[in-house]
C-alpha positions as CSV (number, residue, x, y, z in Angstrom):
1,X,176.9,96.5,51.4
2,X,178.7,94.1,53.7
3,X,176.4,94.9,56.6
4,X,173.2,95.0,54.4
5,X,174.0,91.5,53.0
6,X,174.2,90.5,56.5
7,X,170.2,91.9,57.5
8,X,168.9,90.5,53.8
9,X,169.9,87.4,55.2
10,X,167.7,87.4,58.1
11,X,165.1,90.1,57.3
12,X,162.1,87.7,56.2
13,X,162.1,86.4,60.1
14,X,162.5,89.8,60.7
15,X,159.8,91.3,58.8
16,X,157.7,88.0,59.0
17,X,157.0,87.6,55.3
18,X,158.7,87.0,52.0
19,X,160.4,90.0,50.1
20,X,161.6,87.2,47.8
21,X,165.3,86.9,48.8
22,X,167.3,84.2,47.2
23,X,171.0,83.9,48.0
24,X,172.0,82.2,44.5
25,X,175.0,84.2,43.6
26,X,176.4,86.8,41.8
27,X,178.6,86.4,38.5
28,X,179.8,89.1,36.2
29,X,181.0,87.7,32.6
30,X,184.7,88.5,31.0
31,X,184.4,88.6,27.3
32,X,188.4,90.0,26.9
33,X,191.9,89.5,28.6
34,X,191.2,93.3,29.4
35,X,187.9,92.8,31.3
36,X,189.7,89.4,32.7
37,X,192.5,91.8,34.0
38,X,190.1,94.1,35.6
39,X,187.9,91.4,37.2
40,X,191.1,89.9,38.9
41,X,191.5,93.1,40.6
42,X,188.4,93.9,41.7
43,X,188.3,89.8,43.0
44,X,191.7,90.6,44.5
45,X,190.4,93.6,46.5
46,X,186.9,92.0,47.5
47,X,189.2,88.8,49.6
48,X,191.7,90.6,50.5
49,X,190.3,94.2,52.0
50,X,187.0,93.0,52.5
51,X,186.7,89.3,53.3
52,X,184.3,87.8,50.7
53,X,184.2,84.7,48.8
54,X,184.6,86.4,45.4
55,X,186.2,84.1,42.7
56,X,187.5,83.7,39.5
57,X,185.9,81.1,36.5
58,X,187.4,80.0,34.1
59,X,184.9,79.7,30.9
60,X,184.4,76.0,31.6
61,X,183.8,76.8,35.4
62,X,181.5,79.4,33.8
63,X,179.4,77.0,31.5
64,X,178.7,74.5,34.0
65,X,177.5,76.9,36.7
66,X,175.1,78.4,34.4
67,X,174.3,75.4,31.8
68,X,171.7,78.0,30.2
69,X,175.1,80.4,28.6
70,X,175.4,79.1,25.5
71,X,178.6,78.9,24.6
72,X,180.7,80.5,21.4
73,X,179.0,83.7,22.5
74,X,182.9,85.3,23.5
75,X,183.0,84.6,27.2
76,X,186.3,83.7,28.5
77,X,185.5,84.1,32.1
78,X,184.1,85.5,35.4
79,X,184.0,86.7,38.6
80,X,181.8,85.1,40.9
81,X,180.1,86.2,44.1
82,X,178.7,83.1,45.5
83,X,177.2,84.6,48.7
84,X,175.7,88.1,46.8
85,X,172.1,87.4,46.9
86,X,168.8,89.5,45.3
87,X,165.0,89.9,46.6
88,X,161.7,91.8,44.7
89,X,161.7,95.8,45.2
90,X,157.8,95.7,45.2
91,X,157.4,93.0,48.1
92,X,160.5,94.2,49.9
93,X,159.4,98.2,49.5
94,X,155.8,97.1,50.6
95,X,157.2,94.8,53.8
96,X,159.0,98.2,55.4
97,X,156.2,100.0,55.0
98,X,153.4,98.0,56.8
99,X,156.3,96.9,59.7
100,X,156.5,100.9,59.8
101,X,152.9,101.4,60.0
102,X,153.0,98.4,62.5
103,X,155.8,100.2,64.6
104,X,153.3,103.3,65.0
105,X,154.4,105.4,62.1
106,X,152.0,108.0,60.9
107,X,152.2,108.2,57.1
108,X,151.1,110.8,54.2
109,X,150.6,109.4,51.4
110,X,151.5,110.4,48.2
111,X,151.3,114.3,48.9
112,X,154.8,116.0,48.8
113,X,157.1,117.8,51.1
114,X,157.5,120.8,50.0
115,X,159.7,122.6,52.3
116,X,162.4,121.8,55.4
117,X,162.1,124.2,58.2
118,X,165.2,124.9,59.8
119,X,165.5,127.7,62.2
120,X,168.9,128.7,64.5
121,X,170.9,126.1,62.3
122,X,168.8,123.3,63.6
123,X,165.9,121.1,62.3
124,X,162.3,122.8,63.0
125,X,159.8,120.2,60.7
126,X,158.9,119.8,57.2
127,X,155.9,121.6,55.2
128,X,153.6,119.1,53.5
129,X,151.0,121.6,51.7
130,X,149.6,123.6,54.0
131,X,150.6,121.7,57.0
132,X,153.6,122.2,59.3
133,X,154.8,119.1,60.7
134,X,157.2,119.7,63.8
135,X,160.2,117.7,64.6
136,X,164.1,118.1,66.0
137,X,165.2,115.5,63.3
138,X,164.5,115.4,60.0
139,X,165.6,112.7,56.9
140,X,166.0,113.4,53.4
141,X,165.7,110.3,51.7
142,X,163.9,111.6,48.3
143,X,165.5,109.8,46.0
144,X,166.3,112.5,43.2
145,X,163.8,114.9,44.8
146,X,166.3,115.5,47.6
147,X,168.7,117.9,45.8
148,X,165.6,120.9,45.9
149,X,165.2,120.2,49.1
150,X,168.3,120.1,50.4
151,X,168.8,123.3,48.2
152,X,165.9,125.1,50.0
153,X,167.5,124.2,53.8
154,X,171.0,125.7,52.5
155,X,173.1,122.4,51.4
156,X,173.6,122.9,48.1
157,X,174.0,119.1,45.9
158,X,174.7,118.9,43.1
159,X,172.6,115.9,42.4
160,X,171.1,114.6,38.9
161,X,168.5,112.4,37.6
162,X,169.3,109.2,34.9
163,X,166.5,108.3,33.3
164,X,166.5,104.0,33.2
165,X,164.6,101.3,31.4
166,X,163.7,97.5,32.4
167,X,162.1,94.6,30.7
168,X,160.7,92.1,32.0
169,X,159.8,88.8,30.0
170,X,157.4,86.0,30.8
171,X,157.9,83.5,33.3
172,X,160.1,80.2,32.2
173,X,159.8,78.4,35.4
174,X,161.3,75.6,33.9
175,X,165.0,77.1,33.4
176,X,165.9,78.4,36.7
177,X,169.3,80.7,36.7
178,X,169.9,81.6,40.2
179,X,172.4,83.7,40.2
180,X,172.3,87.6,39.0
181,X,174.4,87.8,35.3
182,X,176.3,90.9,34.4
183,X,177.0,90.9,30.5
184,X,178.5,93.5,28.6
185,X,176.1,95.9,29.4
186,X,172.8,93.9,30.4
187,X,172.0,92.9,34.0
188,X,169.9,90.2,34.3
189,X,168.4,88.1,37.3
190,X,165.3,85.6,37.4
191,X,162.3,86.3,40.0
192,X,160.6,84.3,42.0
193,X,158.2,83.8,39.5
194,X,160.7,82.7,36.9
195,X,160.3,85.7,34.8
196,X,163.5,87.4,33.3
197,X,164.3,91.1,34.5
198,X,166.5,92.7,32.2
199,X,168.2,96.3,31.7
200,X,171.0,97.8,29.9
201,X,173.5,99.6,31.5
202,X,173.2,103.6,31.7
203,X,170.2,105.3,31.0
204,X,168.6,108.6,29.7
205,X,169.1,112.3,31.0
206,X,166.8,114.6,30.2
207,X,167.5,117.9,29.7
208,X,165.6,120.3,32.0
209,X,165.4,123.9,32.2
210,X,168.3,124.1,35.2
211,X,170.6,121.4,33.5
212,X,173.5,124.0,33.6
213,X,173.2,124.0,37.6
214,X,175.6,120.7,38.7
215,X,176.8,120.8,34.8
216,X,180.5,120.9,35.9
217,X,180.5,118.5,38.7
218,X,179.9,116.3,35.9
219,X,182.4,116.8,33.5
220,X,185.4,114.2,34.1
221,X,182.4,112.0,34.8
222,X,181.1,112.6,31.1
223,X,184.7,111.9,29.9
224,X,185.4,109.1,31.6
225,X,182.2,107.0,30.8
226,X,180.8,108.7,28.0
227,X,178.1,106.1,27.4
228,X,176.3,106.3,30.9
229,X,174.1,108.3,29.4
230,X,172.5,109.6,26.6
231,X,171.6,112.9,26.3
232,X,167.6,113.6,25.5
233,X,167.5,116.7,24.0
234,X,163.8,116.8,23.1
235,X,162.6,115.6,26.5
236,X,160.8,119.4,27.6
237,X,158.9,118.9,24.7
238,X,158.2,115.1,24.9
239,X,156.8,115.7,28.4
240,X,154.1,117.7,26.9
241,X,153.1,114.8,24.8
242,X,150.9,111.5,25.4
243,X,152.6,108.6,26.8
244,X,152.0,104.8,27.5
245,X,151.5,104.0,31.2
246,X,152.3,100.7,32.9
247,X,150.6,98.7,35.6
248,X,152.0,99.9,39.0
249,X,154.1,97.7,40.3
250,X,152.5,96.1,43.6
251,X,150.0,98.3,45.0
252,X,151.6,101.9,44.8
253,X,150.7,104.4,42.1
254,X,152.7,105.2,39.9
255,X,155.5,108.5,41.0
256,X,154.7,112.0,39.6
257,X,158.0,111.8,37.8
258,X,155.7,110.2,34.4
259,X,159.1,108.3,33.5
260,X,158.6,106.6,30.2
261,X,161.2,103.8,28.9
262,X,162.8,103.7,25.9
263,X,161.8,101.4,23.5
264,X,165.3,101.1,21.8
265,X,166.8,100.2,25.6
266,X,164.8,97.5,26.2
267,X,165.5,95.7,22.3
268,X,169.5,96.0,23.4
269,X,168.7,94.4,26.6
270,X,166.7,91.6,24.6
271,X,169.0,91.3,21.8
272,X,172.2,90.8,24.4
273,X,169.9,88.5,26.4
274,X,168.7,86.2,23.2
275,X,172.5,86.4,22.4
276,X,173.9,85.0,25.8
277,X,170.8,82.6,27.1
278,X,169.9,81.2,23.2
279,X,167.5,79.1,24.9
280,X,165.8,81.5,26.6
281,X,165.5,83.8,23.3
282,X,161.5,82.9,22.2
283,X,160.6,84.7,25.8
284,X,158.3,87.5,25.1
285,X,158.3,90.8,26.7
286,X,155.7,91.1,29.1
287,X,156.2,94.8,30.3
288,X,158.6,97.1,30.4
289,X,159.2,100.3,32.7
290,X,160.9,103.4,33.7
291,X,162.4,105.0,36.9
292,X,164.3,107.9,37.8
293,X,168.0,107.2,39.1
294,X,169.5,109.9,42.0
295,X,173.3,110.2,40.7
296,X,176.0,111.9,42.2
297,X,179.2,112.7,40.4
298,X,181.4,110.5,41.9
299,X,178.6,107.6,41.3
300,X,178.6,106.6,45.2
301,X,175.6,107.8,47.7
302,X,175.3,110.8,50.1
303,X,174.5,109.6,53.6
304,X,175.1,111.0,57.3
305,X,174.8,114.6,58.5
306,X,174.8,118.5,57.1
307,X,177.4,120.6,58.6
308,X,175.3,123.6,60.6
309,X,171.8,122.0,60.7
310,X,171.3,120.0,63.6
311,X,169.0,117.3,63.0
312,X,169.2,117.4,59.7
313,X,170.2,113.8,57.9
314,X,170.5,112.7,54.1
315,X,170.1,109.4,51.9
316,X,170.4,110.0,48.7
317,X,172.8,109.9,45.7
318,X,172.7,105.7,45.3
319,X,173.5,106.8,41.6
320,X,171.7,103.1,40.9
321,X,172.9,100.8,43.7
322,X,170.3,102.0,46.3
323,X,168.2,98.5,46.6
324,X,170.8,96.4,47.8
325,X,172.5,98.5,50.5
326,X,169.2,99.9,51.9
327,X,168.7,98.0,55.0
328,X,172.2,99.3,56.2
329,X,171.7,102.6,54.9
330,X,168.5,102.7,57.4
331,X,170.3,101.4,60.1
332,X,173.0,104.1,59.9
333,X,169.6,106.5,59.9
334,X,168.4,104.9,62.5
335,X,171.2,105.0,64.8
336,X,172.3,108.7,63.9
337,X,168.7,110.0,64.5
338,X,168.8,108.1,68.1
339,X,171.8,110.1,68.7
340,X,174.2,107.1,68.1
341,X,177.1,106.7,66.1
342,X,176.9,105.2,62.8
343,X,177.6,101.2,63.4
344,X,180.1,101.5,60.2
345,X,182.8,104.5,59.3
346,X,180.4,106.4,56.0
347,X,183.0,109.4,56.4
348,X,183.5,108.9,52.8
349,X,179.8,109.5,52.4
350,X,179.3,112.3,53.7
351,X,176.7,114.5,52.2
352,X,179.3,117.8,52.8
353,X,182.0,116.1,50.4
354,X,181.0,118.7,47.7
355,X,180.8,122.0,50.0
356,X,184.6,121.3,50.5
357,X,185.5,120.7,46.9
């Protein structure tokens, strides 16, 4: 994340257009001594392992950095990452993609790989329909499509799929927050547009006809964070229902995945928002939609290479935290498929972890 924050920094001059990047902060809110205590460490670890500027507020220091957080609302504190930073998905997504195109990539749009070929433990191509597409190296960066894939070449993951929900409100261009606000279980950041995005913590998972599959991988997961996720028993039959669509955000269509958001998620993400930012509270909801989060037991990503398949390298697993580390995570592709090593240690990452377990 460290490296990534480094490229954000400099990836508009890079690119040579805006993927609205603002460098305005980070700050995650202490309502107990408890949360106090475990912000301390995690500040404590962040200057002294790693080198950043990660702080502690007192509830004064708090208030005055973000004058909108009313006050009486229970905070007693925070920790406060002045050089963490955010930019738009949509722009940002859509920037890689047409410097890709730029750089001579060949692109299929929006029809699926169904297959990797693999032959004599190495990388042969991938199968999009009909269509065999040759190549020595191969990445597997599907998001939560990667685990049947993966599956089908012999690495078995035991990957799952969090359904989330976010809100956004209308703009309020006249009360700017820059920094990105961690409450009890909202995030919220303001875009460049000065409309509110907002979600709650956690998410959905929808049980699917091979939900017993990675079922124990999950356990002390389950146990130890028992809220992450609420448990959709009715979701086979829901997806044979009628649903609401949103707008696409940008100019993509929307996935194949038809993920809906929860209505209930995005009123707790309002409610906690009216209830921290007061002023802010008459903001409608503009939209609201749904994606599908790749998570991985131990909630960290999968990334390097598969033990016996040569060629073959995976990006997957972010488990929610896949937007801010992707411009490192495609340098370390980018590097290993040149036949490089990795420009930082991802040992811990690697996607054979599980197969050793």
């Amino acid at each position: 994340m460290i490296g990534a924050l480094r490229i954000w920094e400099g990836l508009e001059a890079e690119l040579g257009c805006r993927v609205g990047w603002q460098q305005g902060g980070n700050l995650s809110l202490a309502f107990s001594e408890a949360d106090l205590v475990a912000r301390r460490d995690w500040q404590r670890r962040a200057v002294e392992e790693f080198g950043l500027d990660t702080r502690m507020l007192s509830a004064t220091e708090t208030h005055a950095l973000i004058p909108q957080l009313a006050t009486g609302r229970g905070v007693v504190g925070a920790m406060y990452t002045a050089s963490d930073g955010k930019a738009e998905p949509a722009r940002a997504t859509r920037a890689f993609f047409d410097a890709a195109l730029g750089a001579g990539a060949a692109v299929c749009f929006g029809e699926p790989v169904t297959r990797i070929d693999t032959s004599a433990g190495k990388v042969s191509g991938v199968q999009i329909g009909d269509r065999l597409y040759r190549a020595k190296t191969v990445v597997t960066a599907a998001g939560a499509g990667s685990a049947a894939l993966l599956r089908k070449a012999g690495l078995s993951l035991p990957q799952e799929f969090i359904r989330a929900t976010v809100a956004r409100t209308v703009a309020a261009s006249d009360q700017r927050i820059p920094a990105c606000v961690s409450g009890q279980q909202t995030g919220i950041r303001q875009d460049v547009n000065g409309a509110y995005v907002i979600s709650v913590a956690g998410g959905e998972y929808d049980l699917r006809l091979d939900s017993w599959r990675h079922m124990r991988w999950y356990e002390a997961t389950r146990k130890s964070n028992p809220d992450a996720a609420r448990i959709d028993y009715l979701a086979p039959l829901k997806r044979l229902l009628p649903g609401k669509t949103t707008s696409p955000l940008a100019d993509f269509p929307p996935s194949r995945d038809d993920a809906r958001p929860e209505p209930f998620r995005v009123e707790q993400a309002r409610r906690e928002f009216a209830h921290l930012f007061p002023v802010l509270a008459d903001l409608q909801i503009e939209t609201s939609w749904a994606g599908i989060i790749d998570v991985m037991p131990d909630v960290i990503p999968v990334l390097g290479t598969v033990d016996g398949i040569s060629g073959l390298l995976v990006a997957t697993g972010f488990s929610g935290h896949g937007f801010g580390p992707g411009p490192m995570a495609g340098k370390v592709l980018s590097e290993l498929a040149a036949g490089r090593l990795s420009p930082v240690d991802i040992s811990s990452l690697s996607p054979m972890r599980f197969e050793r377990q």
